[in-house]
C-alpha distance (Angstrom), angle and dihedral (degrees) to the residues before:
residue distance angle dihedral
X1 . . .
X2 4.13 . .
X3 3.79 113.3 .
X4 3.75 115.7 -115.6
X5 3.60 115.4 -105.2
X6 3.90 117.2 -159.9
X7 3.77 116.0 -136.1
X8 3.76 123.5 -156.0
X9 3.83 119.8 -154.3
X10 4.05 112.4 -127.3
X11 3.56 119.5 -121.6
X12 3.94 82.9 -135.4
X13 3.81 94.5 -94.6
X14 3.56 113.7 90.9
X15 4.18 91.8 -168.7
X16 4.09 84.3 55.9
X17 3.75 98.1 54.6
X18 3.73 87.1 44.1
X19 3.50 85.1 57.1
X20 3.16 90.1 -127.2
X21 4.68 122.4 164.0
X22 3.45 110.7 -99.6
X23 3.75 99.4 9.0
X24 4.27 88.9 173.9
X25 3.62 97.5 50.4
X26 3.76 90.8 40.1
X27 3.58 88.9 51.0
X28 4.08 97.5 42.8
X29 4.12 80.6 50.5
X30 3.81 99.6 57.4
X31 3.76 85.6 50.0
X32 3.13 102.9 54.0
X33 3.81 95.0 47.0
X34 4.06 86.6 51.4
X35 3.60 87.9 61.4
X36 4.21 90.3 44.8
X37 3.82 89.9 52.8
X38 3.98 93.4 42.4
X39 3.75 87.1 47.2
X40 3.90 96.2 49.4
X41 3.90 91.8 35.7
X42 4.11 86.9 51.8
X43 4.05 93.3 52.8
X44 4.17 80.5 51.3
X45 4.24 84.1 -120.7
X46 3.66 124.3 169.9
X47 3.95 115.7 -129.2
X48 3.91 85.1 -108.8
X49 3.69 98.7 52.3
X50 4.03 91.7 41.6
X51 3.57 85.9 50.3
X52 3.60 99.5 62.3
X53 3.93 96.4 42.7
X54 3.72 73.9 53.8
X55 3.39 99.5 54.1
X56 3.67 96.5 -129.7
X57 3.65 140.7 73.6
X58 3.49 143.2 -65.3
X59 3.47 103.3 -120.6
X60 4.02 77.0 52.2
X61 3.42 92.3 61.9
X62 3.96 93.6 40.5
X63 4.24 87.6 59.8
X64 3.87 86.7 45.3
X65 3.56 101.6 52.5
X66 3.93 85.1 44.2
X67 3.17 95.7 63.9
X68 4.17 94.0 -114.2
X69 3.47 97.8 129.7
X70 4.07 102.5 156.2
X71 3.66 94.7 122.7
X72 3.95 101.1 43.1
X73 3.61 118.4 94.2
X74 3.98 125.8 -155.8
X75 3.78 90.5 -102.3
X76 3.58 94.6 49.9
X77 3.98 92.1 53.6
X78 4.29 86.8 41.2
X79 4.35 82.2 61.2
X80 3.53 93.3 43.7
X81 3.83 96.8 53.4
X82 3.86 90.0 42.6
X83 3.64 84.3 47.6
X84 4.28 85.7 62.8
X85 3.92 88.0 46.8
X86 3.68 90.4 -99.5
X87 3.78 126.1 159.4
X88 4.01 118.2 -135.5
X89 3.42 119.4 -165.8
X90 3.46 123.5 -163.2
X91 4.13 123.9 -164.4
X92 3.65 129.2 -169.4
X93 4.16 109.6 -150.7
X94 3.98 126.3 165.6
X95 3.74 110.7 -113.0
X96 3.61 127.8 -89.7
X97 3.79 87.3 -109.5
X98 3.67 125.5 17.7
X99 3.85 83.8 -146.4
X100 3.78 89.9 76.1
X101 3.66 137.2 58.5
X102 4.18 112.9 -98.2
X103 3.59 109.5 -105.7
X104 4.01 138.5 -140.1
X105 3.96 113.5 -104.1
X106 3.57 126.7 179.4
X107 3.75 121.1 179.3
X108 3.87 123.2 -168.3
């Protein structure tokens, strides 16, 4: 006989059912790194030359492409996508439900 396992659906944010702080931001963050890397791995760039159209360094753009992203701010990723000529566009929309708090959504 198998043993039962118990599945839990995700709520589509795998740093919120890890429970982890800031589970939107985190989220918004490893998105917006994905598209860095794609971008740089697209143009066929090392880490050293996307680091200086970057304006930062390579061991920079090692912890980006990584995925450690503890000591990169919104902003900084914003600069580094405009950086690779890419467009961000940023929409305010009420919530679905003015019961809940408005969320963080980033789609790439």
């Amino acid at each position: 006989m198998t043993p039962r396992i118990e599945v839990e659906e995700s709520s589509g944010n795998v740093f919120a059912d890890l429970g982890l702080p800031n589970p939107e931001e985190r989220l918004a963050k490893a998105l917006l790194s994905r598209a860095i890397a794609k971008a740089v791995k697209e143009r066929g760039l090392t880490q050293a030359q996307a680091a200086t159209i970057l304006g930062t360094t390579q061991p920079k753009v090692s912890d980006l492409v990584r995925g450690n992203l503890a000591s990169f701010t919104m902003d900084r990723l914003f600069r580094y996508l405009t950086a690779l000529s890419m467009d961000i566009h940023i929409a305010v929309t009420p919530a679905a439900s003015s019961a809940q708090p408005g969320r963080v959504l980033v789609d790439c």
